[in-house]
DRENKEFI-780045 format. One record per residue (C-alpha): residue number from 1; x, y, z; residue in one letter. Coordinates in steps of 0.2 Angstrom, whole numbers, plus 5000, padded with zeros to 4 digits. Example, Ala and Ser with C-alpha at 12.3 -4.5 7.8 and 13.67 -1.06 7.14 Angstrom:
<node><n>1</n><u>5062</u><v>4978</v><w>5039</w><res>A</res></node>
<node><n>2</n><u>5068</u><v>4995</v><w>5036</w><res>S</res></node>
This chain:
<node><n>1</n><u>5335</u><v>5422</v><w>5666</w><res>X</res></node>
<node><n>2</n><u>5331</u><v>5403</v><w>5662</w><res>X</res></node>
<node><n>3</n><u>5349</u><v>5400</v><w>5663</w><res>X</res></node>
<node><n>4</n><u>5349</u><v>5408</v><w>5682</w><res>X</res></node>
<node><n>5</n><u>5334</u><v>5399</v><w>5688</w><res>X</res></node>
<node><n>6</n><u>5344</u><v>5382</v><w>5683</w><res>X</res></node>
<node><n>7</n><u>5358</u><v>5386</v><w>5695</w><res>X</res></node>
<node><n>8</n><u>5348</u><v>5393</v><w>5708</w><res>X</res></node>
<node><n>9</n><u>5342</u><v>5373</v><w>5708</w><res>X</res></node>
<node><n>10</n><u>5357</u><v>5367</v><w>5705</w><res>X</res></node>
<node><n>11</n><u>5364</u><v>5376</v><w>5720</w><res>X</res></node>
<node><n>12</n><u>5347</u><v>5372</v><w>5731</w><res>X</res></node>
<node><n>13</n><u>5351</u><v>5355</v><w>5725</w><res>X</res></node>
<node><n>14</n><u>5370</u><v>5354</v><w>5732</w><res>X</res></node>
<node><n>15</n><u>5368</u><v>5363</v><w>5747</w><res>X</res></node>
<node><n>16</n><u>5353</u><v>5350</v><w>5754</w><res>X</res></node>
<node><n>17</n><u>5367</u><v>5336</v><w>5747</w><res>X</res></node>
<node><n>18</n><u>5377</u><v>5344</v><w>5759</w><res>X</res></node>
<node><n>19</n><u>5366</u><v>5348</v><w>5772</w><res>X</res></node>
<node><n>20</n><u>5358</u><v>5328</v><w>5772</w><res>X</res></node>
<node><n>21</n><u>5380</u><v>5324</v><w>5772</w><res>X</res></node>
<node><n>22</n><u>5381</u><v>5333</v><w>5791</w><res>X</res></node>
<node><n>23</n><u>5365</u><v>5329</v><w>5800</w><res>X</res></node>
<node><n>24</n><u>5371</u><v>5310</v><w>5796</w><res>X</res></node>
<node><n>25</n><u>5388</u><v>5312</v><w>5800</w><res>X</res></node>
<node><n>26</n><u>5390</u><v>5330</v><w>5808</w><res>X</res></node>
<node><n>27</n><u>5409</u><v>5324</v><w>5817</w><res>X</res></node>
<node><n>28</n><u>5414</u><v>5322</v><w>5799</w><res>X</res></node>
<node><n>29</n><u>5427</u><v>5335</v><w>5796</w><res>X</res></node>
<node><n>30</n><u>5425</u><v>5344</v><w>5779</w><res>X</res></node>
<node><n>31</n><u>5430</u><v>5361</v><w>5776</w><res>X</res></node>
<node><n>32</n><u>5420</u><v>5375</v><w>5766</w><res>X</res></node>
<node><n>33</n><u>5437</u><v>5370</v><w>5753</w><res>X</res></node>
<node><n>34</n><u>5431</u><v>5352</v><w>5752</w><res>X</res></node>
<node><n>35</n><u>5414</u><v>5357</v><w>5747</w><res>X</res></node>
<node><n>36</n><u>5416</u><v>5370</v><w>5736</w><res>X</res></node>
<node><n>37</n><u>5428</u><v>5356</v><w>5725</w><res>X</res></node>
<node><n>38</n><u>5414</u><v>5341</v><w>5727</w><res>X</res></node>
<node><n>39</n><u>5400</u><v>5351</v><w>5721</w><res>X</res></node>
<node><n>40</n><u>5411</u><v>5364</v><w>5708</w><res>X</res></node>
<node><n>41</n><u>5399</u><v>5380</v><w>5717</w><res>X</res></node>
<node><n>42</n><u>5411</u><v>5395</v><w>5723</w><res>X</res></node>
<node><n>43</n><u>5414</u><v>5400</v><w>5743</w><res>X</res></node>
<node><n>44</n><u>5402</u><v>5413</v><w>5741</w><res>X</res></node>
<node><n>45</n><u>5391</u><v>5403</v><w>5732</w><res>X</res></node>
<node><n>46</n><u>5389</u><v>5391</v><w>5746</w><res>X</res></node>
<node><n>47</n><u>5389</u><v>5403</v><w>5760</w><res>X</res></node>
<node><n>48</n><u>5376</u><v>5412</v><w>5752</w><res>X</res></node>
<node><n>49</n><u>5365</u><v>5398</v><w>5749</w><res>X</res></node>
<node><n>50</n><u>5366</u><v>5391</v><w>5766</w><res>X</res></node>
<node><n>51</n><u>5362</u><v>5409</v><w>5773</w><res>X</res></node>
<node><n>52</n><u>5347</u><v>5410</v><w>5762</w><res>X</res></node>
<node><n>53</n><u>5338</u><v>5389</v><w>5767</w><res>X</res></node>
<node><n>54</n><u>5346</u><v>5388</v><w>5785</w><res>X</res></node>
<node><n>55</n><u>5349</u><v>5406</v><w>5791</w><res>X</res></node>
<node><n>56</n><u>5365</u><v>5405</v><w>5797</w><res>X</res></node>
<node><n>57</n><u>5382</u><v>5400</v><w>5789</w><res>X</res></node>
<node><n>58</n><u>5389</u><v>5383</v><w>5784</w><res>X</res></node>
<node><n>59</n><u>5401</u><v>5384</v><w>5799</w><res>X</res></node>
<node><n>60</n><u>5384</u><v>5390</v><w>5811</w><res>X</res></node>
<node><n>61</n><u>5375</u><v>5374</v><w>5804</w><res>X</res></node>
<node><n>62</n><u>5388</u><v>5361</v><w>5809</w><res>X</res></node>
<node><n>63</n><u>5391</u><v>5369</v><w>5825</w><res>X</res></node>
<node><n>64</n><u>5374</u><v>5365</v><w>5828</w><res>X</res></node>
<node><n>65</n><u>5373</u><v>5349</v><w>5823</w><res>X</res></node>
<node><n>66</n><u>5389</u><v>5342</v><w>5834</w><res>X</res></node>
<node><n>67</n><u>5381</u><v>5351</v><w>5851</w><res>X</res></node>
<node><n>68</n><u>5364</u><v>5346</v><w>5846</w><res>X</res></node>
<node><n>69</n><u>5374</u><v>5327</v><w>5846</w><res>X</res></node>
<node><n>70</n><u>5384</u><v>5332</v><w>5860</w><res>X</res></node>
<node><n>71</n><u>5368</u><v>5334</v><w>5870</w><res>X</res></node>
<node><n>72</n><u>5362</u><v>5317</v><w>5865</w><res>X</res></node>
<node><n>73</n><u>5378</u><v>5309</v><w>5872</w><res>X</res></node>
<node><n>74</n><u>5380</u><v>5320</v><w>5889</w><res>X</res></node>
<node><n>75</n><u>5363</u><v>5311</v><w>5891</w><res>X</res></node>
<node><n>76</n><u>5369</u><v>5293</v><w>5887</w><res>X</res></node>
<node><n>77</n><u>5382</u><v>5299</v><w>5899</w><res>X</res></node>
<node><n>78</n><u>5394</u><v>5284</v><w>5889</w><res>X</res></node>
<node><n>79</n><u>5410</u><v>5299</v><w>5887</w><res>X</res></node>
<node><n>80</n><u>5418</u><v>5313</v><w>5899</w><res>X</res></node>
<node><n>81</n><u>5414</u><v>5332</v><w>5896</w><res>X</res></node>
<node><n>82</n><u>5432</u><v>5332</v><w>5887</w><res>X</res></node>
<node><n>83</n><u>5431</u><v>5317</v><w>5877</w><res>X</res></node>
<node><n>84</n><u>5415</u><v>5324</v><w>5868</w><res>X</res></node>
<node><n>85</n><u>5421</u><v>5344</v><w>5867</w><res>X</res></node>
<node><n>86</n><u>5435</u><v>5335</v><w>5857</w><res>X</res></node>
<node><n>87</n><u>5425</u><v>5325</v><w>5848</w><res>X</res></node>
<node><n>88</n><u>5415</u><v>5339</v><w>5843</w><res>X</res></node>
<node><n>89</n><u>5432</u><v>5349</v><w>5837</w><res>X</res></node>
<node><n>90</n><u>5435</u><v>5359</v><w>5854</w><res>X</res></node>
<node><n>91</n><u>5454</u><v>5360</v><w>5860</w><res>X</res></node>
<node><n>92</n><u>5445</u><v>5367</v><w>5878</w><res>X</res></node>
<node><n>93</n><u>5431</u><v>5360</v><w>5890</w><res>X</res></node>
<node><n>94</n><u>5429</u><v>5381</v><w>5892</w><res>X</res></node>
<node><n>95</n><u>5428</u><v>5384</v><w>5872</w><res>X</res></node>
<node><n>96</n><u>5414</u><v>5369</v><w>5872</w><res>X</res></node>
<node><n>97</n><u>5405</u><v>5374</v><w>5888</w><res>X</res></node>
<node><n>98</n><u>5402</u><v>5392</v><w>5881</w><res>X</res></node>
<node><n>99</n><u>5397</u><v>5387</v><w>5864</w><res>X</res></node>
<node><n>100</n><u>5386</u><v>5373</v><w>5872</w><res>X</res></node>
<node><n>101</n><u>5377</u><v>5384</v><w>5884</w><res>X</res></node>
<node><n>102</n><u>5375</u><v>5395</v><w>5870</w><res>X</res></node>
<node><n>103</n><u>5364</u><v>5383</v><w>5861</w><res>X</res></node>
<node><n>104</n><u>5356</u><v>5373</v><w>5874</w><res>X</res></node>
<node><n>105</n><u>5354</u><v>5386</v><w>5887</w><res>X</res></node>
<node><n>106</n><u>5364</u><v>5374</v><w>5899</w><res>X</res></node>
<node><n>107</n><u>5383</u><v>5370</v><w>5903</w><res>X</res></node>
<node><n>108</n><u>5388</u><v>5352</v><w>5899</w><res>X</res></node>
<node><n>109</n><u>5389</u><v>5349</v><w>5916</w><res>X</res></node>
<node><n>110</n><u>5370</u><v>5352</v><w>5918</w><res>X</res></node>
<node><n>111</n><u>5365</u><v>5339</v><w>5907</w><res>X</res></node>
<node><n>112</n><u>5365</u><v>5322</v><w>5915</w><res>X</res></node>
<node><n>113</n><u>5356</u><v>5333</v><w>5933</w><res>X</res></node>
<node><n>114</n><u>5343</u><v>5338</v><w>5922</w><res>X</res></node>
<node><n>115</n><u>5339</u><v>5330</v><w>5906</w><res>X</res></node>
């Protein structure tokens, strides 16, 4: 039992690590591969704890994070639609609208008329 709270902490530990990694950098590409070799946890390890403190899955959580920064440069209106859909790891102005609007309640192309 003592043994299982330790990882519990230990995995708690790693995943904010992780979590404190992409809200600094969220365009950073790292794979669920890369972090399951940084931090020695399984896959299922790491999906599971990022379920249990965020909700939603690793993949879910940087999704977020790059629209949420996406938003933030529509606004300073300094790159084009398609410059930030790739930055954000879309090969399609479509695939980013949807995903965008699905997070924001807005297409990209509403951003600069009403933010």
């Amino acid at each position: 039992m003592k043994h299982e709270k330790q990882l519990r902490t230990h995995v708690r530990e790693a995943i904010l690590a992780i979590i404190a990694t992409i809200d600094n950098n969220p365009f950073e590409k790292r794979s669920l591969y890369d972090l399951t070799t940084e931090t020695g946890l399984n896959r299922n390890v790491l999906q599971l704890g990022f379920k249990q403190l965020l909700g939603k899955t690793f993949k879910q959580y940087v999704i977020q994070k790059r629209l949420e920064q996406a938003r933030m440069m529509l606004e300073e209106g300094r790159l084009t639609r398609k410059q930030i859909a790739y930055k954000c790891g879309y090969k399609s102005l479509s695939a980013f609208s949807t995903a965008f609007k699905k997070v924001h309640g807005l297409a990209p192309k509403e951003i600069g008329e009403y933010a």
